[in-house]
C-alpha positions in Angstrom: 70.1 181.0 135.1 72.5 183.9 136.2 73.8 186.3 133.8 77.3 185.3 134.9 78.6 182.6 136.0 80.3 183.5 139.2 80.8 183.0 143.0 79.9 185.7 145.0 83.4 185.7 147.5 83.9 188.1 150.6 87.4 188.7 151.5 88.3 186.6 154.8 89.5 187.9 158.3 92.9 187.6 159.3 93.3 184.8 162.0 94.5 186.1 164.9 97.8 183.9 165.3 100.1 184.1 167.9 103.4 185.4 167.3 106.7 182.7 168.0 109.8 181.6 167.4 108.2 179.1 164.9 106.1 181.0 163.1 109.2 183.2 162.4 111.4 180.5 161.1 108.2 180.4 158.4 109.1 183.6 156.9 107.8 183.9 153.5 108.6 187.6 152.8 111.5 189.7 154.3 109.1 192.3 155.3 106.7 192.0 158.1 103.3 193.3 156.5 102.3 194.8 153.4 99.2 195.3 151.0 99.3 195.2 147.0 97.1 195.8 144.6 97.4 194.5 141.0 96.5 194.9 137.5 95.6 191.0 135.8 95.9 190.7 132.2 96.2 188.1 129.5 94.3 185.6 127.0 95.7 184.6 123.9 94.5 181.1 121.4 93.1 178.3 122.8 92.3 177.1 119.3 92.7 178.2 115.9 89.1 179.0 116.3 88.8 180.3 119.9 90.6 183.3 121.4 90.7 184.6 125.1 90.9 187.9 126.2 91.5 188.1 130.4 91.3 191.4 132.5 90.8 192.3 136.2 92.4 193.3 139.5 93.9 191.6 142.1 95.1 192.5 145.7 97.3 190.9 148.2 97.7 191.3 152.0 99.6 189.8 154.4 100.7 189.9 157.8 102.9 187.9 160.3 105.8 187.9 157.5 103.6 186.3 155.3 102.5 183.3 157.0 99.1 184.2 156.7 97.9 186.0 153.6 94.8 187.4 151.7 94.5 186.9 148.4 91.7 188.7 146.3 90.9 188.7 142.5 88.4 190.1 140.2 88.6 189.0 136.8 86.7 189.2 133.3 87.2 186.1 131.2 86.2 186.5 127.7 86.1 184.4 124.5 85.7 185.7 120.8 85.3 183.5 117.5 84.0 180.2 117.8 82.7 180.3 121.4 81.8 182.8 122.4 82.1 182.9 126.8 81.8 185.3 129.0 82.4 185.0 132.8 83.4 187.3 135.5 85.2 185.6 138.5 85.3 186.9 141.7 87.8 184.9 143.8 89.0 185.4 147.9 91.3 183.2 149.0 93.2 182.9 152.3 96.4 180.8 152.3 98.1 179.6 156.0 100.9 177.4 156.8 99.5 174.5 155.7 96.2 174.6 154.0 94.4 177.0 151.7 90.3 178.5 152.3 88.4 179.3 149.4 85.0 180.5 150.4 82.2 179.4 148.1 78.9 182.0 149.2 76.8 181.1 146.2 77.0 176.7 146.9 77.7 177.3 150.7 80.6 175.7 151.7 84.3 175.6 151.9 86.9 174.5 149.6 90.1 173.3 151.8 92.8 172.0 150.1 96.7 171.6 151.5 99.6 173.6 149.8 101.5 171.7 147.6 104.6 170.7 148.9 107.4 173.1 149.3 104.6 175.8 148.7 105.3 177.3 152.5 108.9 177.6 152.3 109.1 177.8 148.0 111.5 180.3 146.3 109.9 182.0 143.6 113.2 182.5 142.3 113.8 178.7 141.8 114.9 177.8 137.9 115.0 181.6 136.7 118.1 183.4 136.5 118.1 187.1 137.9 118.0 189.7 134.5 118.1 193.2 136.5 116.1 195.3 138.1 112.9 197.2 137.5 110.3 199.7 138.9 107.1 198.1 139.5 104.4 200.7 141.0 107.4 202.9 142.0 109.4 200.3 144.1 112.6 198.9 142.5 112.2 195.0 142.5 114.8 191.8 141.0 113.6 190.6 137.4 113.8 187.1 137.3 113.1 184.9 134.5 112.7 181.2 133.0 111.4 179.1 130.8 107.9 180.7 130.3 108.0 182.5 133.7 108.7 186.1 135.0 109.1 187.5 138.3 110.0 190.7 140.1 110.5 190.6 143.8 110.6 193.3 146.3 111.8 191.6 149.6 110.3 188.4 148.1 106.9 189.8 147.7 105.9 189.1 144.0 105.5 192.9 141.7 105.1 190.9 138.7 104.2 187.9 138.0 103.9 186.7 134.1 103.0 183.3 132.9 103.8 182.2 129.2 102.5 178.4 127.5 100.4 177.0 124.9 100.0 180.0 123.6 98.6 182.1 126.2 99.6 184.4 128.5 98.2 185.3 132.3 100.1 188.6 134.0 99.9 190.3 137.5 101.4 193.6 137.7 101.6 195.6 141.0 100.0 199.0 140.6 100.5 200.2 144.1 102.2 198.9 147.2 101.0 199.7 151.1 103.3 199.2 153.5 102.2 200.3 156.5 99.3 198.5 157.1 96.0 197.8 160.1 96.7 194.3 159.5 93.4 193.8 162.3 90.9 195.7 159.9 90.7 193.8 156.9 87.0 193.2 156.5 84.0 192.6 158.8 83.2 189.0 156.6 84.5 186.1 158.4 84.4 182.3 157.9 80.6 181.3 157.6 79.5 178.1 159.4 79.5 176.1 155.7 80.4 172.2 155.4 84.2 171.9 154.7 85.4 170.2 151.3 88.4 169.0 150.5 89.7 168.9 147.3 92.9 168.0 145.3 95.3 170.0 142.4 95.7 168.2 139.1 97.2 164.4 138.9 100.9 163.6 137.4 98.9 163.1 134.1 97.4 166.4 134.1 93.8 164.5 133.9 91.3 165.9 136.5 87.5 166.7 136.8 86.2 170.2 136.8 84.7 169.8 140.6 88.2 169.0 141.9 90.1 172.1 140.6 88.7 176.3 140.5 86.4 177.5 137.9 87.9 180.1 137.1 90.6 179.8 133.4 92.8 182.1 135.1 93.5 180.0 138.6 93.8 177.3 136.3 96.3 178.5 133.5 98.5 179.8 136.4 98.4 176.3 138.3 99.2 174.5 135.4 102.3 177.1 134.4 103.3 175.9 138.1 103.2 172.5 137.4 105.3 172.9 134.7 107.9 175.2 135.4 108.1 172.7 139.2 108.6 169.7 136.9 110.8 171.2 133.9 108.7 170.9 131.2 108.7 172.8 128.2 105.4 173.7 127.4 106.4 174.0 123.6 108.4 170.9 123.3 104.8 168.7 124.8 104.0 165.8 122.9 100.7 166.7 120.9 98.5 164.5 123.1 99.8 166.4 126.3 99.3 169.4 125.2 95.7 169.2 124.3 94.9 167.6 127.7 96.4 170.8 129.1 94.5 172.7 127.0 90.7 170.9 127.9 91.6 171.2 131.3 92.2 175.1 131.1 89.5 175.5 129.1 86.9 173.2 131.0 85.2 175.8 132.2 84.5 177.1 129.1 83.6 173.8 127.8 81.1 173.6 131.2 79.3 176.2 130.5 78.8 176.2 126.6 77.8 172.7 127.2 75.1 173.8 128.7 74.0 177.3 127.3 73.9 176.4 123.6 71.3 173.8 123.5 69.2 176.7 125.6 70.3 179.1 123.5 68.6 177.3 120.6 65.3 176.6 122.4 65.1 180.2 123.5 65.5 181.4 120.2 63.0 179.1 118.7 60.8 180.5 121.3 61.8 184.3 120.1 61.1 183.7 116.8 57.5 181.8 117.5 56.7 185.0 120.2 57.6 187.4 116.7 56.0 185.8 114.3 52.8 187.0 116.3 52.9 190.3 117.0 52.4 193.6 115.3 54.3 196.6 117.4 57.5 197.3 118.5 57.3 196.9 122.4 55.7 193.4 121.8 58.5 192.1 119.3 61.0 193.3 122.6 59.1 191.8 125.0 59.5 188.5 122.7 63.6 188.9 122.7 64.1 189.7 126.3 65.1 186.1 127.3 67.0 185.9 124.2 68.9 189.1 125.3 69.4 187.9 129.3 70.8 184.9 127.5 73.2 186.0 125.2 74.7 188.5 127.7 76.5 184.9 129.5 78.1 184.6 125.7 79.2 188.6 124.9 78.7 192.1 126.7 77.4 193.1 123.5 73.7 194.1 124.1 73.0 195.9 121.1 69.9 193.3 120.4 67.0 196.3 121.3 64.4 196.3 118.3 63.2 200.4 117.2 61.1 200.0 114.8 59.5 196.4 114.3 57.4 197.4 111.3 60.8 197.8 109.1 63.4 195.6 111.2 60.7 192.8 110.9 61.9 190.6 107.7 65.8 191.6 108.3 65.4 190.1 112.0 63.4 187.1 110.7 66.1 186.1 108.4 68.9 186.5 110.6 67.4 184.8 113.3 66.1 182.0 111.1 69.8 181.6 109.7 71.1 181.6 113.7 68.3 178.7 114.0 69.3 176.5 111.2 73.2 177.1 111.7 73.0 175.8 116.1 70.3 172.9 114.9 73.0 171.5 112.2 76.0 171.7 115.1 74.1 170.0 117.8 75.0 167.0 117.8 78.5 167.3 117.1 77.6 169.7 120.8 76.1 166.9 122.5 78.5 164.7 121.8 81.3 166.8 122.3 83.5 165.2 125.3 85.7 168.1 126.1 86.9 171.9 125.0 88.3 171.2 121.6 85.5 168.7 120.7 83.0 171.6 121.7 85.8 174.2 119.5 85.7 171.7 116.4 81.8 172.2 116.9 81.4 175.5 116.4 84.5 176.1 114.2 83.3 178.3 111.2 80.2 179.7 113.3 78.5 181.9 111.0 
């Protein structure tokens, strides 16, 4: 089992498109070429019990006016309280005319899905209303705003990007902007010979599977914002049963993985404990609580778990552990059982 769960993406190489009068009609941004890099941020509740902290970087290059573009994110998703998650997401992404390439390294294939409609031609400034301007990593870009959404564009390449709903919050702020660009040496990855599949976004109803949609909670919060803000809903005025099906579906990764890793978690620390209860020196009581470590390193980056003196940590660690023991056996199976995110949240709510 990895320590994280993650897809090991390389950043694509620019197709080499011909330049016409076509592909300039297509003009996404008013300037011809152009690299960003970003700052990502974010997290807030997903339950009463269950809060998200989000961090990373992002970049964003383009060429041909922005009808082809690279999109590249590295992100840390974290959960504290009643699950505890842990996930680092590293996501390439490379978005033409019509169709967008994720490449999946670690499962060997390729995700291709279309752009939504109006995607290749969209405004970002569509339902906000223009507020000023602002400096954004020393360029001066147009503040616009909405219902849950801000934007500030430079030529109508996104600075900042902030998402607001249910609670939560995802942000992308530009922290420096490249103009003059080699738009020919981007990388020396290129599209592997992997089996092509196709995949849709989420239904009208917002109900979906996890195999159809990305992994990752941020790519999903932000799609969802989308879907929204496109349709004119407001997020806060959701009738209770729509809101939590928004909800599972952001946090369906979370849900995923928990799913999985708690039951384990309870076997390995049964196993732990059994190791510990038959040795007498302090590098054999480690050697026990190595899996148990590995393990909880995919729920927290706290790794303080190293036994010093096993002779006198001995009957403290014992009774914690036993009490860790007792507490996952009683909520297992409310865990097997659980369906979706907040059945898995209700679970663990009040995790000792």
């Amino acid at each position: 089992m990895p320590l994280y769960t993650k897809t090991a993406l390389c950043l694509l190489a620019l197709s080499i498109i011909g330049t016409s009068a076509h592909a300039a009609s297509e003009k996404r941004y008013e300037i011809p070429r152009a690299m960003i890099f970003y700052k990502i941020s974010g997290g807030g509740a997903l339950s009463d019990d269950v809060n998200l902290t989000i961090e990373g970087k992002g970049k964003l290059r383009f060429k041909e006016w922005g009808a082809v573009r690279l999109v590249e994110r590295h992100i840390l998703e974290e959960t504290s309280g009643a699950l505890h998650y842990r996930a680092r997401r590293d996501v390439c992404e490379k978005q033409m005319r019509k169709e967008m390439l994720d490449v999946d390294y670690e499962n060997k294939k390729i995700l291709q899905r279309p752009l939504p409609k109006g995607t290749r031609h969209e405004d970002l400034t569509a339902g906000l209303k223009r507020i000023g301007q602002q400096m954004i990593a020393d360029v001066v870009c147009d503040m616009w705003e909405g219902e849950g959404v801000r934007r500030c564009l430079y030529k109508g390449v996104p600075l900042f990007s902030e998402y607001r709903a249910l609670g939560l919050l995802y942000r992308e702020e530009a922290t420096e902007v490249v103009f003059d660009i080699n738009v020919s040496d981007i990388s020396q990855c290129s599209v592997p010979s992997y089996p092509v599949e196709k995949f849709a976004l989420f239904t009208k109803n917002f109900k979906t599977r996890s195999k159809k949609v990305p992994k990752a909670f941020a790519a999903r919060f932000r799609m969802v914002m989308e879907i929204l803000h496109k349709k004119g809903y407001d997020p806060d005025a959701l009738p209770p049963r729509s809101r939590k099906e928004l909800i599972d579906i952001i946090g369906e990764p979370i849900y995923t993985t928990q799913k999985k890793l708690l039951p384990e978690l309870l076997q390995t620390m049964k196993r732990s404990r059994a190791c510990l209860m038959q040795v007498e020196d302090t590098p054999k009581a480690n050697a026990c609580i190595k899996d148990l470590v590995t393990l909880k390193s995919s729920f927290t980056d706290n790794r303080e778990n190293r036994i010093d003196d096993w002779e006198h940590e001995r009957e403290k660690l014992l009774e914690r552990l036993d009490a860790h023991i007792v507490d996952l056996e009683m909520r297992m199976k409310c865990i097997r059982g659980a369906k979706n995110f907040g059945d898995l949240a209700t679970c663990m709510k009040g995790e000792s």
